[in-house]
N, C-alpha and C positions, 0 to 999 in steps of 0.2 A: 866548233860548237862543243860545249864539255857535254862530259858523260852524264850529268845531272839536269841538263836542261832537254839532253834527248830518253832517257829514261824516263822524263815526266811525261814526255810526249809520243811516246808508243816504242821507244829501243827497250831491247828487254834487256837488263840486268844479270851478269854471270854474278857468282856466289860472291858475297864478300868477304869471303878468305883469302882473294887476291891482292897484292902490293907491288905496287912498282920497285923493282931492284935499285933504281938512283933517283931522287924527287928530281919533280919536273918531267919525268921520262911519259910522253906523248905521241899516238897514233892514228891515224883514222885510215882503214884500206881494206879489201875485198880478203876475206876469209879462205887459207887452201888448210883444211881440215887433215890431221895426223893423229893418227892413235899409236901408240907404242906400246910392244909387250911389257908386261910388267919387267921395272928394272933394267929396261933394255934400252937404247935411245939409238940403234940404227937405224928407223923410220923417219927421224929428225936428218938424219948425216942423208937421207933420199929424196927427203924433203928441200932438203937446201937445196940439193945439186937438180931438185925439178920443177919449184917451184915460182911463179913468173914474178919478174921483177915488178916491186911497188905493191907486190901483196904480205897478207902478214898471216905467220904459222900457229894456228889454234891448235892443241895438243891436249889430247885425252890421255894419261897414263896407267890407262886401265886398273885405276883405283887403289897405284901401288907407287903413293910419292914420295918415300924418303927415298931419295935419290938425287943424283945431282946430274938430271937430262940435260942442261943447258950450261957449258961449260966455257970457258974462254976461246978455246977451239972453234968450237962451234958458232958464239956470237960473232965472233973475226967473218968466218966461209961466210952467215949469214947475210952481214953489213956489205962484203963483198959483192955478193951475188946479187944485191939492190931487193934484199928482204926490211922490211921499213920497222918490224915488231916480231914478239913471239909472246902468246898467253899460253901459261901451260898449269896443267891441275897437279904440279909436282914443283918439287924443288931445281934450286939449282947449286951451280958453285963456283967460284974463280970471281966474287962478287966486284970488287977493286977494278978486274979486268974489264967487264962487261960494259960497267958505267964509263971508262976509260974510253972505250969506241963505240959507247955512246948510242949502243942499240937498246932500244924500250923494250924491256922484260918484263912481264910481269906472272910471276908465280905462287907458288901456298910458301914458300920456305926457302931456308939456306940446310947444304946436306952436304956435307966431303966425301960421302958414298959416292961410290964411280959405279957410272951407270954397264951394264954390258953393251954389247953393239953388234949381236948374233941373230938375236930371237924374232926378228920380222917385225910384224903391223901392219899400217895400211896408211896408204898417203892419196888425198883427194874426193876420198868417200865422205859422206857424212856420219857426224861424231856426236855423242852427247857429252854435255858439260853442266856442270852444278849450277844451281842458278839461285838468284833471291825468290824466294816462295817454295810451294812444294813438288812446282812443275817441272822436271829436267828442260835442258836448253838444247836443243836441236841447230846444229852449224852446220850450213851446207858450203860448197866451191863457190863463190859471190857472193855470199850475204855479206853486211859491213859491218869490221870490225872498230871500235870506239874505245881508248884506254889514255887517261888521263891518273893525276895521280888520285881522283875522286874515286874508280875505280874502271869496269871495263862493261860495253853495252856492246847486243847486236842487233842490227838495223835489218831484219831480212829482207833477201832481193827484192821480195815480190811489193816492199811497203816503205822504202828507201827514200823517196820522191814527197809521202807526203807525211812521213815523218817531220823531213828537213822542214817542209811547210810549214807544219806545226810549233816545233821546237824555234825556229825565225821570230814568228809573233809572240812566242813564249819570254825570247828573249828583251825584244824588246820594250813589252810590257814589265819586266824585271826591272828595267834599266830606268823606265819613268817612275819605278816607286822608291830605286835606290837614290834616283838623283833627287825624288821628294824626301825621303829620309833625312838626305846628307845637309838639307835644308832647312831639318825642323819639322817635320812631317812626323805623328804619330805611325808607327807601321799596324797599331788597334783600329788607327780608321783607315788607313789604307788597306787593309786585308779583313775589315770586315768583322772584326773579331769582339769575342763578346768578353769584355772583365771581370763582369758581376758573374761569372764561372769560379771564379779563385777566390778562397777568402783570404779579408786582409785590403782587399781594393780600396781603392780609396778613391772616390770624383774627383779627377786632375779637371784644371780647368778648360773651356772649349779650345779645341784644336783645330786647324785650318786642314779641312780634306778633300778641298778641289786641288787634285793635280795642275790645274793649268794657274792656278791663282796665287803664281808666282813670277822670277824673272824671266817674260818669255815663254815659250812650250816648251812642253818637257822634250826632250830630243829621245828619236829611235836607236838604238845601240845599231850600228855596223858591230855583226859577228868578226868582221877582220877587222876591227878597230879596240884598242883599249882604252881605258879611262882618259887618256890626253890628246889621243886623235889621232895617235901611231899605229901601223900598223903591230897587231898583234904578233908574237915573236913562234905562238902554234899556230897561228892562220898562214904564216909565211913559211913552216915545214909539212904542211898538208896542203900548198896549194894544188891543183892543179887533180886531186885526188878523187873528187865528184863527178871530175869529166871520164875518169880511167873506167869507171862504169857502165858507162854509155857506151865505148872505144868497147872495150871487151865483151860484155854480154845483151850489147843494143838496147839498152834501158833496162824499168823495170819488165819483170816477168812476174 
């Protein structure tokens, strides 16, 4: 499920100053929170070597991000250790390297400033992070993290279950207005939307706005299916990710 369809439906949104370091680069998995002293990325080097495989490392850099915390070194130990992503509210570096083995980054920046690897932190506490609007974003150990190249969302533990709910029927209501679009379907009458807002309209002539009064019903979108009936190529590197939840912290809490 992308980031845009569970942000609609209750994921909250981190800041959008974040970018994924290589397009395409895609995650979904249980949050282990890391805060680094400013400038410093030995919380990251404690974090790899502690944190459970198939989860992914959320990083606070204590609001001091020209630096390059996430380095080719680091991505390597990462991917290694079966870390699946890292967001972090800082830069990074060795960019070439990173998308090379193919671990999803996503950060504010590129920085050839080398981080230090002395100064402490904290790894598995909860961390704040910047977020869309004017409320900080609060990440605990389990909540779920979401980063696509749209940007990055998180599902808290406790509301996990009926987000997905949500964001499911989300989608496949999306899916009946794009297969009506792709047909000749006004998207003014399928969304309800009013013209004589704008000036300049002009009455186009009537438009057919029964979805079903077409070839057939309109089909439900499978989340792990894409437009031709294949399996999606993110549904097949997140399978299995939904259940790691339940296994680990016995559903929601």
């Amino acid at each position: 499920m992308g980031t845009v369809a569970l942000a609609r439906s209750g994921g909250r949104p981190f800041g959008t100053h974040l970018f994924s370091v290589w397009p395409g680069a895609a995650f979904a998995a249980t949050a282990f929170p890391v805060r680094c002293a400013p400038g410093d990325n030995l919380a990251l080097h404690v974090a790899v070597a502690q944190a459970p495989p198939g989860s992914a490392l959320i990083v606070d850099v204590s609001g001091e991000p020209e630096y390059g915390y996430v380095d080719e070194i680091l991505a390597v130990a990462a991917r290694t250790k079966g870390i699946v992503g890292i967001v972090l509210e800082g830069c990074v570096r060795d960019v070439a390297a990173i998308a090379h083995c193919e671990l999803p980054v996503f950060g504010t920046g590129v920085s050839v400033r080398e981080a230090g690897h002395d100064a402490g932190g904290s790894v598995g506490r909860q961390i704040t992070m910047e977020a869309t609007g004017p409320v900080p974003l609060s990440v605990r150990r389990g909540d779920w993290i979401v980063a696509d190249d749209d940007g990055v969302v998180c599902l808290p533990r406790g509301q996990v279950s009926a987000i997905i709910a949500d964001t499911m029927s989300s989608i496949s209501r999306e899916r009946e207005i794009i297969d009506a679009v792709s047909e000749g379907a006004s998207t003014l009458d399928l969304l309800g939307l009013d013209p004589s807002r704008v000036t300049g309209w002009e009455e186009a002539p009537e438009r057919p706005t029964d979805l079903t009064a077409r070839r057939g019903r309109p089909r439900a979108l499978n989340p792990r299916r894409d437009a031709r009936g294949g399996e999606h190529p993110a549904a097949r590197s997140r399978r299995g990710s939904c259940s790691a939840v339940t296994d680990v912290y016995g559903g929601d809490h």
